[in-house]
C-alpha positions in Angstrom: 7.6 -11.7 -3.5 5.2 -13.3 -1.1 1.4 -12.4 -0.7 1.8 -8.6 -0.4 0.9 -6.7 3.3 2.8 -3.5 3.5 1.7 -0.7 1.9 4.8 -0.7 -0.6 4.2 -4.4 -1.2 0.4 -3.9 -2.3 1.3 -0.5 -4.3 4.2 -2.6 -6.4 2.0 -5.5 -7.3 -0.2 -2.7 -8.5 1.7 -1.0 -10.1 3.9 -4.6 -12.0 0.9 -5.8 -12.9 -0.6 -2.8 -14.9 2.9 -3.0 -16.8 1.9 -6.6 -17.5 -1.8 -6.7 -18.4 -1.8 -2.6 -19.4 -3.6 0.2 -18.1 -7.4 0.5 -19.1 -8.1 2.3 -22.8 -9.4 5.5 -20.6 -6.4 5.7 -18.4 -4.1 5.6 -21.2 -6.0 8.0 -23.3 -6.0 10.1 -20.3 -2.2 10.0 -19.9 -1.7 11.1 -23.4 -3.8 14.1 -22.9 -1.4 14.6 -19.7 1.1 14.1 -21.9 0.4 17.1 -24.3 -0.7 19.4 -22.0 2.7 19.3 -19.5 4.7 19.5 -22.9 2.8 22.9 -23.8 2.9 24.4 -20.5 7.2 23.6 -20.5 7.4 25.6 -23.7 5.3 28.2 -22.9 7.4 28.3 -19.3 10.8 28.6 -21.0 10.7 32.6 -20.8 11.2 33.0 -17.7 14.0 33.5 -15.5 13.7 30.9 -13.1 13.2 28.6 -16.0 16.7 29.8 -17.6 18.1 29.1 -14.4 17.0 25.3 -13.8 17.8 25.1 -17.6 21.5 26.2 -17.1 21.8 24.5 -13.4 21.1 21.1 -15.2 23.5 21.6 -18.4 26.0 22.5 -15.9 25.8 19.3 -14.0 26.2 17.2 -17.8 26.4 13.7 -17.0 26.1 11.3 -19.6 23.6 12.1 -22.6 20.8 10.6 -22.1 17.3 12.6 -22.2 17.0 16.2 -23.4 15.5 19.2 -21.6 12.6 20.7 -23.6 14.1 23.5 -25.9 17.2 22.3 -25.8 19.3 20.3 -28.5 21.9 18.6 -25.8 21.3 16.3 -23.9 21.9 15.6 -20.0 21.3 13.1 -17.9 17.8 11.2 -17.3 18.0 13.0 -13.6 19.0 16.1 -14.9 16.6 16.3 -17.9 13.7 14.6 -15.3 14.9 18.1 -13.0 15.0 20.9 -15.7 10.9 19.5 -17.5 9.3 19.5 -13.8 10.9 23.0 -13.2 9.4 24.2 -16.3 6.0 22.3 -16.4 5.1 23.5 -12.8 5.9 26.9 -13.0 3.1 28.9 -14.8 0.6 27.7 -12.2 -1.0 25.8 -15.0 -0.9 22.4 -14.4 -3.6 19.8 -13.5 -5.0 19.5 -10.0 -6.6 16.2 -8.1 -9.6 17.2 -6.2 -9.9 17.2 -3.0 -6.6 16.9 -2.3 -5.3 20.0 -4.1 -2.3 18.3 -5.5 -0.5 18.6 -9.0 0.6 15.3 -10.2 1.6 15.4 -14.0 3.8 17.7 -13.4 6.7 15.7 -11.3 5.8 12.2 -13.1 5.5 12.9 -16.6 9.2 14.3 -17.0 10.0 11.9 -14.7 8.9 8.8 -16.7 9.9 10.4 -20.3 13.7 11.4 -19.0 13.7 7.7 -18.1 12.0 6.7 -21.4 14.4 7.8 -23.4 17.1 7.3 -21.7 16.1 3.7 -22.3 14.2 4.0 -25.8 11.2 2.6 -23.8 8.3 2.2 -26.2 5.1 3.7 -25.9 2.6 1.7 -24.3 5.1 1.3 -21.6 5.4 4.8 -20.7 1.7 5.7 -20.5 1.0 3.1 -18.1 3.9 3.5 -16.2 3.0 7.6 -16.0 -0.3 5.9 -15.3 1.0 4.3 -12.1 3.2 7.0 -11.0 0.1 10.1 -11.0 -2.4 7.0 -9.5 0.6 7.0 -6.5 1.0 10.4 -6.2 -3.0 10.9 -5.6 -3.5 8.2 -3.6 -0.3 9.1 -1.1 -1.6 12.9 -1.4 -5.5 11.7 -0.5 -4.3 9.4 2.5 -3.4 13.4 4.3 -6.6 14.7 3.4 -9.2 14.8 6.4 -12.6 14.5 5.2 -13.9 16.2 8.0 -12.3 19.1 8.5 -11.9 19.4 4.3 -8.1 20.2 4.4 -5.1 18.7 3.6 -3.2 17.5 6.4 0.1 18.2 3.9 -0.9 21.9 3.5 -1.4 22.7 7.3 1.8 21.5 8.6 3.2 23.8 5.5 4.3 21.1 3.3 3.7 20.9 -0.4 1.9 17.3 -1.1 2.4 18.0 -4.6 6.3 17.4 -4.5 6.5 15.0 -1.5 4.1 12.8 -3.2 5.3 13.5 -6.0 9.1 12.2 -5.6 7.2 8.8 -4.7 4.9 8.7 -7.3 8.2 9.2 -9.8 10.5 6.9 -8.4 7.7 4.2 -8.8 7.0 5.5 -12.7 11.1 5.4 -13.1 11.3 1.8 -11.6 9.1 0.3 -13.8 11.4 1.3 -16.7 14.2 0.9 -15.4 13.9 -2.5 -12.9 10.4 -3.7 -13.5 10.3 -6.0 -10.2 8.1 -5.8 -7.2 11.1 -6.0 -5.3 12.7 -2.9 -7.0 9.1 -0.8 -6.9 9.5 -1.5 -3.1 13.0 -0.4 -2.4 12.0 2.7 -5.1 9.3 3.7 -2.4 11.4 3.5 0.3 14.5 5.5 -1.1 12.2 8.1 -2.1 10.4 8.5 0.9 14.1 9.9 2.7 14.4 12.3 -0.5 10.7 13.5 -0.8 10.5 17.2 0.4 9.0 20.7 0.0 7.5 23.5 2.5 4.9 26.4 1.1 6.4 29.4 3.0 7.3 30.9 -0.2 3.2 31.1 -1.1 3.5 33.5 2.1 6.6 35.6 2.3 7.8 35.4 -1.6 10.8 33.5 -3.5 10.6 31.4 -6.5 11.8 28.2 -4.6 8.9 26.8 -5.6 9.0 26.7 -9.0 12.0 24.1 -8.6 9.3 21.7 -6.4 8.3 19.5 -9.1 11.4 19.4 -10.4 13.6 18.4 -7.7 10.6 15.8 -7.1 11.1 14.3 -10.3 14.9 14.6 -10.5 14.7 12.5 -6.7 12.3 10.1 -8.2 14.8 9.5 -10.8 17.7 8.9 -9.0 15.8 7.2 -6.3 15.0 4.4 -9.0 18.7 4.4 -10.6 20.3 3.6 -7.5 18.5 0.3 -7.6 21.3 -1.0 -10.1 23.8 0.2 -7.1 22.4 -2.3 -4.2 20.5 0.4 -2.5 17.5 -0.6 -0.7 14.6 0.8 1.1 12.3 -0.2 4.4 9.3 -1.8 3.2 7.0 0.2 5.7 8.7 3.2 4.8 5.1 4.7 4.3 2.9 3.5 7.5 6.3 2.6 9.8 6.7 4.1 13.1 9.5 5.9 11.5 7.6 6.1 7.9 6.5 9.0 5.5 3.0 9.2 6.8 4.3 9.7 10.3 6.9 12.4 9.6 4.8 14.3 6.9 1.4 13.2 9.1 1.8 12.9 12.3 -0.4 10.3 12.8 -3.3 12.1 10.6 -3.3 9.8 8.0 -5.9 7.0 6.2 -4.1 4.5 5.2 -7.4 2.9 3.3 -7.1 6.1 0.5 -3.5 4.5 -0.7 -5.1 0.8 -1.5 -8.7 1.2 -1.8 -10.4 -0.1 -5.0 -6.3 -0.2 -6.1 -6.6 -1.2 -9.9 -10.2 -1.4 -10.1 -11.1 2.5 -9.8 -8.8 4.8 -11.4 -7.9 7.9 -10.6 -6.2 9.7 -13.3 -9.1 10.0 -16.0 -10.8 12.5 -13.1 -7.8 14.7 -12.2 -8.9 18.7 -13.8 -7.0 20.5 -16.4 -6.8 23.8 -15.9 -8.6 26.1 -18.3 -6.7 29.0 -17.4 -3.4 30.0 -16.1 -4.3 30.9 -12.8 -4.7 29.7 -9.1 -7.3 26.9 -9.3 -9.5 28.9 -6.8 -10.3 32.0 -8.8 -11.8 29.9 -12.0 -15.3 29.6 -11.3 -15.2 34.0 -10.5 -14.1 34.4 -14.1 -16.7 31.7 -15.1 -19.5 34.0 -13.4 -18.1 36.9 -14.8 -18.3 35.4 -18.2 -21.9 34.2 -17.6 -23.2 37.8 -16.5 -21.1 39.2 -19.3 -22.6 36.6 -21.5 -26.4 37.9 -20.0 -25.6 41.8 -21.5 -23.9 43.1 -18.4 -20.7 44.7 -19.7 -18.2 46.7 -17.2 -19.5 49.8 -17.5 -22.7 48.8 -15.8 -21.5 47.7 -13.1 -21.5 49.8 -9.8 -20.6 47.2 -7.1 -19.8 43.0 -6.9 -19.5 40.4 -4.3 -17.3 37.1 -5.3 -18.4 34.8 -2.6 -16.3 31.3 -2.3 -15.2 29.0 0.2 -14.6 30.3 3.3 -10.9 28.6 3.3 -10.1 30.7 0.0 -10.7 33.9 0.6 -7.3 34.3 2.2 -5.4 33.3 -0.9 -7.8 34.7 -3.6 -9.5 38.2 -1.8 -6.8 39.1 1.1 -5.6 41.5 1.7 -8.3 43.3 -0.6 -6.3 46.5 -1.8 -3.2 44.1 -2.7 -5.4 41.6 -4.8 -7.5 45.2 -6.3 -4.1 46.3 -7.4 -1.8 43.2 -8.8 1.6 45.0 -10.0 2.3 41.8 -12.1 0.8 39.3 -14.1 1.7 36.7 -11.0 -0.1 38.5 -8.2 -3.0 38.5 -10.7 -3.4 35.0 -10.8 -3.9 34.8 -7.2 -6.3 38.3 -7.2 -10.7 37.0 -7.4 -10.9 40.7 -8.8 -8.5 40.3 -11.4 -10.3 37.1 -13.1 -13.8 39.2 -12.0 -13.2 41.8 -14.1 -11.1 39.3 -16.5 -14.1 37.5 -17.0 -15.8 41.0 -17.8 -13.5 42.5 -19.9 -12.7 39.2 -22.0 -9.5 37.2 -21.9 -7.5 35.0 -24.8 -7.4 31.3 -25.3 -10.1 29.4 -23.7 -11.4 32.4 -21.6 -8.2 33.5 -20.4 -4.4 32.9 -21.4 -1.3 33.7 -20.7 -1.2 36.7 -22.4 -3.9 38.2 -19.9 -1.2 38.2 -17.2 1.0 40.7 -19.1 2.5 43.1 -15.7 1.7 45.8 -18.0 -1.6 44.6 -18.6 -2.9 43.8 -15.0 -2.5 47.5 -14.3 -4.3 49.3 -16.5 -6.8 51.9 -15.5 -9.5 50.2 -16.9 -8.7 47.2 -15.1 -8.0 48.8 -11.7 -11.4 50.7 -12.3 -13.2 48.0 -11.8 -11.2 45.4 -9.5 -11.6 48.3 -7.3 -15.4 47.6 -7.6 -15.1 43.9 -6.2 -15.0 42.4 -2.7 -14.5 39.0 -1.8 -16.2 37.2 0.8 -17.4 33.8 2.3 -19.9 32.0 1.1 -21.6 29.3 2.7 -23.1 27.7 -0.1 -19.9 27.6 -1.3 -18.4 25.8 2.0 -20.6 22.8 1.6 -18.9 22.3 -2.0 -15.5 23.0 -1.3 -13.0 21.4 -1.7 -14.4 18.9 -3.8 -14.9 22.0 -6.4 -14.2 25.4 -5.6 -17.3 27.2 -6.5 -17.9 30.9 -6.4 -21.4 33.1 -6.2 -21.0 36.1 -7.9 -23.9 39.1 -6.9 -23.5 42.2 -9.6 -25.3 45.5 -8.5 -25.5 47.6 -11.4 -26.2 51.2 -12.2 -29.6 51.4 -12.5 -30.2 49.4 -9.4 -30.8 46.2 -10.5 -29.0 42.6 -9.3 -28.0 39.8 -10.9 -26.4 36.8 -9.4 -24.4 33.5 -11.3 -24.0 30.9 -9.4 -21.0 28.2 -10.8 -20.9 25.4 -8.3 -18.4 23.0 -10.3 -15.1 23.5 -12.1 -14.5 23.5 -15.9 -11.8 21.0 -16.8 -13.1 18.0 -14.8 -16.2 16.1 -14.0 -19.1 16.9 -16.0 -17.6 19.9 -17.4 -14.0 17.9 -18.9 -12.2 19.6 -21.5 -12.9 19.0 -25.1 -10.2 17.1 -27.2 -10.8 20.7 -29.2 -10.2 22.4 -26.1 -7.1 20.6 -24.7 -5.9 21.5 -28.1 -6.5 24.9 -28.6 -4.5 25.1 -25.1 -1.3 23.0 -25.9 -1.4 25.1 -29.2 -1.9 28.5 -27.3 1.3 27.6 -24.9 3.6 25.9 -27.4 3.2 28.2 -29.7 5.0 31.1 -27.8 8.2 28.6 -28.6 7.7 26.5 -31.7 6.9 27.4 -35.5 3.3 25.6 -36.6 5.6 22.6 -38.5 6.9 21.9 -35.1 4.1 22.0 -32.9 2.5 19.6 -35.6 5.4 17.2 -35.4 5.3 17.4 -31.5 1.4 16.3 -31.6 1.7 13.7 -33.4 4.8 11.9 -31.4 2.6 11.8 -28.4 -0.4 10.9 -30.3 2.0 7.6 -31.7 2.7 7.0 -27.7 -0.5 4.7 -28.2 1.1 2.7 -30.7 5.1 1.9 -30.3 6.4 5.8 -30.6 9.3 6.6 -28.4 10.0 10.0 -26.3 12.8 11.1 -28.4 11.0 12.0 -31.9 8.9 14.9 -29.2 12.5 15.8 -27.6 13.5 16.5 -30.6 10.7 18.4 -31.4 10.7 20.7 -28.6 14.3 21.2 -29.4 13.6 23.4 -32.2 14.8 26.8 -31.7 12.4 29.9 -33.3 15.8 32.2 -33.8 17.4 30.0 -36.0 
């Protein structure tokens, strides 16, 4: 290919050249950790009815057998398995998150890439850095509709969900590079992808689990984007920044182009993108984090008499409205979205690594105790809080308690990121906390250390094979 000038041109020379020079020590190491968190959260996920469903919907499709679906002994194909994994790793709410642009990239890419990987017995180094390339992507499309200035994702407000539009890109690129390899082939990738990306956030409004299947469908699209390569399609090469490109339908115009290519190569991305600490809408973890701290100070439930979350002006709608729905959560998932719930959460004391999954039991959520003193907590903007947001999502929490008194925690930056990353202790205690709701300890020990040998030559199907162990036999 000649000197590169479209935007797909400069993203595959990118993205070829980190297959053939590698992806720095920190990026890879990063992957890995990626890696092992995505596999816990699809064994935790594999409960639930939606998950049964996407499960069943991609062994009834067969195909040849080339990847398996975590849990499962069969296999399917590389687009089906690629389907089924970003179903299940998306669909706890649990997944990491690129700030600002509040997008979840691991989740699409990584079953993306490992369907592909074992479907070709690709060998480790290879699939970290091309998962490497494929998250970098999905940022870096999912940054280009973020405007600075009004601190909002140009994505979000036209009600589309950047994680699974560019998502499908940033999967079809991670695919390619398994499967093709070429500049020319990353190109085309991008452009058939960008006619299959897709996904609208009604159902955060009005209900439905539709999107559950976002990541999913992204990586299953990224997948089959990147096999019909081998069948003469092709795609625009200004299928981003054309007149008829991505950016302009998803956009409208709205878009900086300079967030795709800037510092391409030389700054990185991934190694920044947060974990999430807890299983919950990214917005409510710094209330449970305040909670904690007060708790921590001798403040216990029973002291308090009245509290004020205050965050972001732009969250309280998700997180504190309407007040008497997020007081009273009915199940576990409305809890997740309710700043009282992780307030009094935080209070009360949660599992795992300050709250797990087990602290969104339906059951749970509504006991008395609970209700008692969600009913205690409003929600409200803060404007400290704007001039941080949405580069963290900070929260001021102001406890009045019985005998008068007030005590305020302020927590202005998210665990799981920045100065405030995730222990390899941590991350561990997590994976171990989700898989462990599927696998026996022997298991979850043999599925460790297949992604740990990723770094060396280790291939995708030993970990398959160990998420394919079922706890009734």
């Amino acid at each position: 290919m000649s000197d590169p000038t479209t935007l797909s041109e400069r993203l595959a020379a990118f993205a070829v050249g980190v297959m053939r020079d590698g992806a720095p020590r920190a990026v890879r190491a990063s992957v890995q950790e990626r890696v092992l968190d995505i596999t816990g959260l699809q064994l935790a996920a594999l409960d639930l009815p939606t998950s049964t469903g996407a499960v069943d919907f991609a062994l009834a499709q067969g195909g040849p057998p080339q990847a398996r679906i975590i849990g499962q002994r069969a296999s399917v194909s590389a687009a089906g398995a690629a389907f089924a994994n970003g179903v299940l790793a998306h669909s706890l709410d649990y997944d990491d998150t690129h700030l600002p642009s509040v997008l979840h990239p691991s989740a699409s890419v990584v079953p993306a890439v490992l369907a592909v990987a074992e479907a070709t017995g690709a060998a480790g180094p290879r699939i970290l850095d091309a998962i490497a390339v494929g998250i970098e992507i999905t940022v870096r499309l999912g940054m280009a509709g973020y405007d600075r200035e009004a601190r909002s994702s140009v994505y979000f407000d036209h009600g589309q969900h950047a994680t699974s539009i560019c998502g499908t890109v940033g999967s079809a690129v991670g695919a390619a590079l398994l499967l093709d390899g070429t500049e020319r082939g990353v190109v085309d990738a991008i452009g058939l992808s960008a006619s299959m990306a897709s996904g609208i956030l009604e159902a955060n409004r009005t209900g439905g689990t539709v999107k559950r299947l976002h990541c999913g469908w992204a990586a299953r699209a990224g997948v089959t984007a990147a096999e019909l390569l081998a069948h003469g399609f092709t795609g625009p090469p200004t299928a981003l920044e054309g007149r008829f490109g991505l950016f302009e339908a998803f956009l409208h115009g709205s878009v900086l182009t300079d967030e795709v290519t800037a510092g391409l190569g030389e700054r990185w991305e991934v190694p920044g993108i947060f974990f999430k600490p807890y299983p919950a809408n990214h917005f409510t973890h710094t209330a449970l984090d305040a909670a904690r701290e007060l708790r921590g100070r001798g403040i216990g439930p029973e002291d308090i008499e009245e509290a004020d979350l205050g965050v972001a002006s732009a969250t309280v709608r998700t997180i504190g409205e309407p007040i008497d729905i997020k007081r009273t959560p009915e199940t576990g998932y409305q809890a997740q979205f309710s700043g009282p719930y992780m307030v009094a959460l935080g209070f009360i004391g949660g599992s795992g690594l300050g709250a797990g999954l087990d602290d969104f039991a339906d059951a749970l959520v509504q006991e008395p105790d609970r209700r008692r003193l969600m009913a205690r907590v409003s929600v409200s903007a803060d404007p400290d809080c704007d001039a941080v947001f949405p580069d963290q999502f900070p929260a001021v929490l102001t406890v009045r308690t019985r005998d008068g008194s007030e005590h305020v925690a302020r927590i202005m930056t998210n665990r799981g990121g920045g100065d405030k990353r995730l222990t390899d202790a941590e991350l561990r205690t997590k994976f171990r906390d989700n898989a462990s709701r599927r696998l026996p300890q022997e298991a979850i020990d043999a599925v460790e250390a297949s992604i740990a040998s990723l770094s060396d030559h280790g291939d995708v199907s030993d970990l398959t094979a160990a998420c394919g162990t079922d706890p009734r036999e």
